[in-house]
BASEKE-845260 format. One record per residue (C-alpha): x, y, z; chain. Coordinates in Angstrom, 3 decimals, decimal comma. Layout:
BEGIN
SITE;X;Y;Z;A
...
This chain:
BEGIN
SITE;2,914;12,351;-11,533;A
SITE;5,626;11,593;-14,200;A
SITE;4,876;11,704;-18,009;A
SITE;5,610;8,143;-17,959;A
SITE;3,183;7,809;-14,996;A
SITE;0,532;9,257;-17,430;A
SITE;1,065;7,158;-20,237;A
SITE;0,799;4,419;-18,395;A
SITE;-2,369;5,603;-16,997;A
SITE;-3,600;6,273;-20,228;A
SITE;-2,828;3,319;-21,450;A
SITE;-4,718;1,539;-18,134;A
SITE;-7,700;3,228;-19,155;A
SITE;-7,695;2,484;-22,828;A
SITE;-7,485;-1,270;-21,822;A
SITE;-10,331;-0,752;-19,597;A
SITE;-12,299;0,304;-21,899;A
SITE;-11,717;-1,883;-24,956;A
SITE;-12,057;-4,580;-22,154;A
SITE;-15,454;-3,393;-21,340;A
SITE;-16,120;-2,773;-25,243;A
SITE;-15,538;-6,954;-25,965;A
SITE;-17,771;-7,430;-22,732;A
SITE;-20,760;-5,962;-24,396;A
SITE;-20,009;-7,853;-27,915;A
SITE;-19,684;-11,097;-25,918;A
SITE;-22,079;-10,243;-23,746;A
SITE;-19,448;-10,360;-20,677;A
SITE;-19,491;-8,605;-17,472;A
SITE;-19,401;-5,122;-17,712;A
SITE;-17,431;-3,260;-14,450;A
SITE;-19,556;-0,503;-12,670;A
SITE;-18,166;2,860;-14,214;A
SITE;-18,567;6,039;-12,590;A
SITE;-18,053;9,888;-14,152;A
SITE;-15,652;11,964;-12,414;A
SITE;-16,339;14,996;-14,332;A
SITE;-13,760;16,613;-17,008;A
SITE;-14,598;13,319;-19,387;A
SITE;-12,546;11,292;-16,634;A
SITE;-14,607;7,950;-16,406;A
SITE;-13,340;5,353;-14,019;A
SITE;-14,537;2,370;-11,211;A
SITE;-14,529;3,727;-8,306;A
SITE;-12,044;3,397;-5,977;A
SITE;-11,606;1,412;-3,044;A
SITE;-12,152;2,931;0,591;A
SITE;-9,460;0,647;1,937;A
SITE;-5,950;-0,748;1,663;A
SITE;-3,868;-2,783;3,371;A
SITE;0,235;-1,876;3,992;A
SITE;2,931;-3,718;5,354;A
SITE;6,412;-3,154;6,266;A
SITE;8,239;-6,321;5,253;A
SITE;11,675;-4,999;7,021;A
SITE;9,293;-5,137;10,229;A
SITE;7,528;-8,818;9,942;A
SITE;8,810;-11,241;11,811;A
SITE;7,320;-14,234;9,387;A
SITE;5,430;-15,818;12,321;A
SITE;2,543;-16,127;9,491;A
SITE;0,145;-15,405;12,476;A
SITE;-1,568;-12,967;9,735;A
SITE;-2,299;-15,735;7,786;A
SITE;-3,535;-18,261;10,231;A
SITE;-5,960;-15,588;11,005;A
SITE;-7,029;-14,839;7,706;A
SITE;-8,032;-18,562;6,697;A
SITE;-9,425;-19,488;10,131;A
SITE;-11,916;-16,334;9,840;A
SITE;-12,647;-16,726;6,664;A
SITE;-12,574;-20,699;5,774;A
SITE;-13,259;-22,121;9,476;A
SITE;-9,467;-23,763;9,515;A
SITE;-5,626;-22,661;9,908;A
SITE;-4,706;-23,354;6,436;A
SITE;-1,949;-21,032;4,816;A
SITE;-2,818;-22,383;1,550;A
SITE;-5,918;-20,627;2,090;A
SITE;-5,119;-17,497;3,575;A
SITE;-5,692;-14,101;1,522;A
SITE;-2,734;-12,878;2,441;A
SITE;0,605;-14,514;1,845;A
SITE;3,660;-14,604;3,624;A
SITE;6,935;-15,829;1,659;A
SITE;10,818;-16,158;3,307;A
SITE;14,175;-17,003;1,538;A
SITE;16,665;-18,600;3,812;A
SITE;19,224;-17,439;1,273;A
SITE;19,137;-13,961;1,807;A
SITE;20,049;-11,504;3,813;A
SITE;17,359;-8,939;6,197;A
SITE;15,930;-7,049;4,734;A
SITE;15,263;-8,810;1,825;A
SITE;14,318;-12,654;3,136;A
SITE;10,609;-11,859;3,844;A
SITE;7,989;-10,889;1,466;A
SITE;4,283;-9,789;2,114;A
SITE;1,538;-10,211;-0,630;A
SITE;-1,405;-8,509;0,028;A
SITE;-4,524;-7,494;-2,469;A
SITE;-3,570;-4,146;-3,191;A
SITE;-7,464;-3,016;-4,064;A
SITE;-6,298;-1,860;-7,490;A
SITE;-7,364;1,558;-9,028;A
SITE;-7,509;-0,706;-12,269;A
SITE;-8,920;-4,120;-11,144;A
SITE;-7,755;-6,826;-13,722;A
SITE;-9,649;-9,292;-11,769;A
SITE;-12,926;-7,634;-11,851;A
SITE;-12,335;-6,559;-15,664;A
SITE;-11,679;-10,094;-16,469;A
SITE;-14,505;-12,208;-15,079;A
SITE;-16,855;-13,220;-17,287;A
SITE;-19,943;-13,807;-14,442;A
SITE;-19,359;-10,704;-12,666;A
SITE;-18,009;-12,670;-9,630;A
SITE;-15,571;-10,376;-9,205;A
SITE;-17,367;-7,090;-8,736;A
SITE;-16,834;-3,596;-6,521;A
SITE;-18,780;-4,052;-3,576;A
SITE;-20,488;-0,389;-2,635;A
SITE;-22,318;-1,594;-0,122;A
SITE;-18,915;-2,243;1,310;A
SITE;-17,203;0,973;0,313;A
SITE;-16,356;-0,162;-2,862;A
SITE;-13,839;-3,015;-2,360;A
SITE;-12,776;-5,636;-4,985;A
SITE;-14,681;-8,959;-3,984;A
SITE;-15,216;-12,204;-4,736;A
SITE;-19,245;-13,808;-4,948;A
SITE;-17,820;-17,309;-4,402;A
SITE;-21,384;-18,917;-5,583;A
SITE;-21,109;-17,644;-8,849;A
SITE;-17,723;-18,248;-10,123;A
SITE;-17,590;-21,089;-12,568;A
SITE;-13,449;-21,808;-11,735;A
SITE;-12,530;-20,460;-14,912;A
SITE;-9,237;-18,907;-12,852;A
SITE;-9,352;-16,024;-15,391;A
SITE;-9,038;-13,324;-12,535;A
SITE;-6,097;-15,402;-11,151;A
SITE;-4,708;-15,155;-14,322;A
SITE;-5,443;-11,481;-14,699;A
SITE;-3,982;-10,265;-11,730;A
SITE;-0,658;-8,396;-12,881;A
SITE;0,820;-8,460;-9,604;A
SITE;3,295;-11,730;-8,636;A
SITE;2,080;-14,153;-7,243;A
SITE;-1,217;-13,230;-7,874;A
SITE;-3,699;-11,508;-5,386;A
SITE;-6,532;-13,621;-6,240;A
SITE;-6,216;-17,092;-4,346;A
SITE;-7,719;-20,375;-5,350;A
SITE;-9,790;-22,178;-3,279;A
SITE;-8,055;-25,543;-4,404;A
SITE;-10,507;-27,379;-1,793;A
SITE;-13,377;-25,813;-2,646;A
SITE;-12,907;-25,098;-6,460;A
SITE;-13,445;-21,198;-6,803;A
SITE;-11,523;-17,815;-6,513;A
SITE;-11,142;-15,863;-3,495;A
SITE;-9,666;-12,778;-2,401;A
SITE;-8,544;-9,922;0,188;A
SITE;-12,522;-8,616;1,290;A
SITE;-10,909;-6,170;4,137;A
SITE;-12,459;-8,932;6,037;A
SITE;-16,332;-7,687;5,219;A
SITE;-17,217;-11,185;4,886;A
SITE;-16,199;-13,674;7,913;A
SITE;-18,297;-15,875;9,216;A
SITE;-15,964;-17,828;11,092;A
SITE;-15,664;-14,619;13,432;A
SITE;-17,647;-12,511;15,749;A
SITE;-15,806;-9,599;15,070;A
SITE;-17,368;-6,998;12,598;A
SITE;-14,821;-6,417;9,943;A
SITE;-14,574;-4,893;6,949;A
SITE;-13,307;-0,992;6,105;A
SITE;-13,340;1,053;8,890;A
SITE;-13,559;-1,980;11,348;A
SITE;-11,535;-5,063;12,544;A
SITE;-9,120;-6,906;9,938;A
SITE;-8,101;-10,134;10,930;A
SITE;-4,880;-10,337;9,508;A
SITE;-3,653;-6,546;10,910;A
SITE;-5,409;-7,417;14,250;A
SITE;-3,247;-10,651;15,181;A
SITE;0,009;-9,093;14,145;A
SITE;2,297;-9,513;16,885;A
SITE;4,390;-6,709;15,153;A
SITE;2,051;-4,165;13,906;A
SITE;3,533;-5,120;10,630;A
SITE;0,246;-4,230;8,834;A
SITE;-1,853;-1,511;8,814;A
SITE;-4,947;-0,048;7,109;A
SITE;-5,253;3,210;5,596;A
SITE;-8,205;5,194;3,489;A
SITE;-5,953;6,775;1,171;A
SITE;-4,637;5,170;-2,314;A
SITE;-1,410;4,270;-2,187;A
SITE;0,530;4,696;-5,202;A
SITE;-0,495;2,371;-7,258;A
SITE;3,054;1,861;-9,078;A
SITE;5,814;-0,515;-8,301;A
SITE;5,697;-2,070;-4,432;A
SITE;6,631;1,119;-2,650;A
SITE;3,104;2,303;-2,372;A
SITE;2,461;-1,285;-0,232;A
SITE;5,141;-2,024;1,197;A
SITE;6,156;1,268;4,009;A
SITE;8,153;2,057;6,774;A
SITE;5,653;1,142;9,590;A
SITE;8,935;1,760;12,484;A
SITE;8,721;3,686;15,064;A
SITE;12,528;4,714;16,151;A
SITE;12,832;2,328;18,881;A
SITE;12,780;-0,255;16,014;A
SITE;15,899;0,882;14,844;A
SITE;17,598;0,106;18,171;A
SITE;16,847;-3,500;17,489;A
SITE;18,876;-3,973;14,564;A
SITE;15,504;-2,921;11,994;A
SITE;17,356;-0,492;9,852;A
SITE;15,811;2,626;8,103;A
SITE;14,105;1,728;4,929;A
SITE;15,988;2,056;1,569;A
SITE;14,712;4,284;-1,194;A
SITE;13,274;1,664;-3,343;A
């Protein structure tokens, strides 16, 4: 890890905790810390994340069909927890993006909800969630999110935040999802353009997300080798 990596760590943790510190004066919610030993106190991490390879999708948005019709009942894209976006005006690589909840180290979200509807879920191995029933629509986590656009997606028909779950939660689908089981989004992809791992990916910039998932017959299909981003 760089220097500048550290500082910037650092300086993740220090608004953690002065985040936490105005949740107890205000009487906020306060995220679920754990001590890693050596004075290292954190939330734990996720036990799942979600990559893509954008050079690889084929922007069928088949991923994100699937997501909403699991998850809301409907084929909505609007909806979907995971978001497909293409540019007609540029050139492959660079006309499709993929924006997925990246299960932060850090999560904004969870930091900055004030009813604890965004919480780390360890009965689910510790994903970032989303307890529909008791967010108010105050669209702080939406707001939190430092990614672009942001992770967190609002329900505009049913008035509350929701987010990536890994899938734990579908009751639109007999599947068992979740970490370690099915994912809607990964399952339906005609391209294998998305794929879970266990391990955190790094956590700065896109390149930790966003992977070569190409075998080398890819390559003989015009899908060039990934550029050092």
């Amino acid at each position: 890890m760089s220097d500048n990596q550290k500082d910037l760590s650092r300086r993740q943790f220090l608004k953690l905790f002065a985040g936490t510190a105005a949740g107890v004066a205000f009487g906020g919610a306060i995220p679920q810390l754990i001590n890693l030993g050596n004075g290292v106190i954190a939330i734990p991490a996720s036990e799942g994340y979600l990559l893509v390879d954008t050079g690889k999708c084929a922007g069928c948005s088949s991923c994100m069909l699937a997501c909403s019709l699991v998850h809301e009942g409907k084929e909505n894209i609007s909806l979907s927890r995971i978001q497909i976006l293409q540019n007609p005006f540029k050139n492959y690589p660079d006309d499709i993006s993929m924006f997925q909840c990246r299960q932060c180290t850090y999560p904004a979200c969870v930091e900055a909800c004030p009813t604890s509807a965004l919480y780390v879920d360890k009965e689910n191995r510790n994903i970032r969630t989303v307890d529909e029933r008791k967010c108010i629509g105050c669209m702080q986590c939406v707001e939190a999110c430092p990614q672009t656009p942001s992770r967190v997606i609002w329900n505009f028909e049913e008035h509350h935040s929701q987010k990536c779950d890994l899938c734990a939660n579908t009751p639109f689908w007999d599947g068992q999802g979740g970490p370690g089981k099915k994912k809607a989004c990964e399952s339906v992809c005609p391209v294998s353009a998305i794929k879970f791992v266990q391990e955190i990916p790094t956590q700065y910039g896109s390149v930790g997300y966003d992977v070569d998932l190409r075998g080398p017959i890819w390559q003989k299909f015009g899908f060039v080798a990934r550029r050092d981003s």
